[in-house]
C-alpha positions, 0 to 999 in steps of 0.5 A: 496525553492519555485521554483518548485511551479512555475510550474503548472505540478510540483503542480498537479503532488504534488496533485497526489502523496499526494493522491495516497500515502494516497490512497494507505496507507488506503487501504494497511492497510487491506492489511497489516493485512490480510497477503495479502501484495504479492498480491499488487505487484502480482496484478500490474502486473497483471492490467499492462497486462489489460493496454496493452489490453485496449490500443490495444483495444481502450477502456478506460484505467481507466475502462477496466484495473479497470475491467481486474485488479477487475477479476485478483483479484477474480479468486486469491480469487477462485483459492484459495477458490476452490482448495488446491492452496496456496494464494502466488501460486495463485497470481503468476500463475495469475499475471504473466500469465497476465504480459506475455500477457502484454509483448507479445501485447507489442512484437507484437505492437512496435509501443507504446512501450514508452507509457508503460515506465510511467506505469512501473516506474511512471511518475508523472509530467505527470500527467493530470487534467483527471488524477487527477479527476480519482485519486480523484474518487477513493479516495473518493469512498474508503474512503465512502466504508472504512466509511460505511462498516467500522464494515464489513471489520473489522469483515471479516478481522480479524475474516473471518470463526466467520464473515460468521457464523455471516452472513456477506457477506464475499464473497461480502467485499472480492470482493468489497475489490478487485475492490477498490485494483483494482482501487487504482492500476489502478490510482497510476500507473502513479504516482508510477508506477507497480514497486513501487505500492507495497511498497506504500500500504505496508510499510506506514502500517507497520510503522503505525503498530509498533506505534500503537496498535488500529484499528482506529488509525492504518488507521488514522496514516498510511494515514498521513504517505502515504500523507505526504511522497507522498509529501516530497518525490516529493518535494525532487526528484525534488532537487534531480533529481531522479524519483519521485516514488522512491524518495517517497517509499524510504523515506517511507522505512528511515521512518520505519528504523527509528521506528523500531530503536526507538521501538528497542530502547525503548524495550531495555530500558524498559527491563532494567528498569524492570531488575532494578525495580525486583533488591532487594535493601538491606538497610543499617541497613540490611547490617550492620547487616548480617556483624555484624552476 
């Protein structure tokens, strides 16, 4: 049950993906509530055309797909914001026109055609201690910007049009709300790859949803879910050998058959219980007395 713990690049690659599961968990929840949950998909996409970019470059990988990815983000939010464009349509003229550039460069320059196939599907064991720092800056910051600005993203989250009349800086939270999204996706990549990204920020969410009702809650339950499943779930690929990124989204995904199948459960038995308690119950002496009649 230990074996896998021998070996040095298994226990980063385990660091990495519990907290890039909880990483993308936290900020999913946002996702989640603000109906946005195409745009994290839509969106790694869009950040794996700024990878082949900054690789064709030369520049550096975490800034200048950061920066591609915070960009792609915005010009969503303007689109939308600017025309009568839908938010769906948005992300997909501007996901998959950055997706094409990506192919195109990779078409071009065959020469790295493998180094992206870690970017497409993940390659956690991959990981290195330059990767696990970025992973863990980026965490940190989220969780700082999530504390501080905690009453800003509420507001601008559920009550968008109150928050501006309000004077909340709507246009400022969306933004830094991209850059954060922008990095989480840059520094999951490895770890899950642009398929997977998706169903890590959405799915822990959605399960957390159906247990809970409360704000506070919501955010605390789905990072333990995302941890916890980015941890089970290499620990099992490695028995299983498979890769690791689906293992991880398809125990999440088990996870939340499984509560919806409890509250499908536990809604059929309090329906029945409220059918038993509204049942009139006739006494004896009642009864003897209408057949006595």
């Amino acid at each position: 049950m230990l074996e896998p713990f021998q070996y040095e690049f298994f226990v980063r690659g385990m660091i990495a993906t519990g907290l890039v599961g909880g990483l993308c968990a936290l900020i999913g929840v946002y996702i989640v509530l603000r109906g946005m949950a195409y745009i994290g998909h839509g969106l790694s996409h869009a950040i794996f055309g700024g990878a082949v970019v900054t690789y064709v470059m030369s520049f550096n990988y975490f800034i200048g797909a950061s920066l591609w990815g915070f960009l792609a983000a915005i010009l969503i939010t303007l689109t939308t914001r600017k025309s009568r464009i839908g938010a769906d349509a948005a992300i997909g003229i501007v996901t998959t026109a950055s997706l094409a550039i990506g192919i195109a460069l990779i078409s071009r320059f065959k020469t790295f055609t493998r180094d992206f196939d870690a970017a497409l599907f993940g390659n956690v064991l991959g990981v290195n201690g330059g990767d696990l720092v970025a992973i863990s800056g980026v965490t940190l910051a989220t969780m700082l910007v999530f504390f501080v600005a905690y009453k800003l993203f509420l507001f601008a989250t559920f009550e968008p049009v109150v928050a501006r009349f309000y004077g909340v800086p709507t246009g400022w939270v969306d933004a830094l709300f991209a850059l954060l999204l922008a990095a989480t996706i840059v520094v999951s990549m490895q770890v899950l790859g642009v398929m997977l990204i998706a169903a890590a920020t959405v799915i822990p969410p959605v399960v957390a949803r159906l247990l809970t009702d409360s704000f506070r809650k919501l955010m605390l339950i789905s990072t333990i879910l995302g941890t916890s499943c980015g941890l089970v779930g290499i620990y099992i690929s490695w028995f299983l050998d498979v890769s690791s990124g689906a293992s991880v989204v398809l125990l999440s995904a088990t996870l939340f058959v499984l509560v919806l199948a409890w509250n499908g459960l536990k809604g059929h038995a309090q329906a029945w219980l409220r059918r038993q308690s509204a049942t009139p119950v006739t006494s004896p002496s009642n009864e003897g007395t209408a057949i006595g009649d």
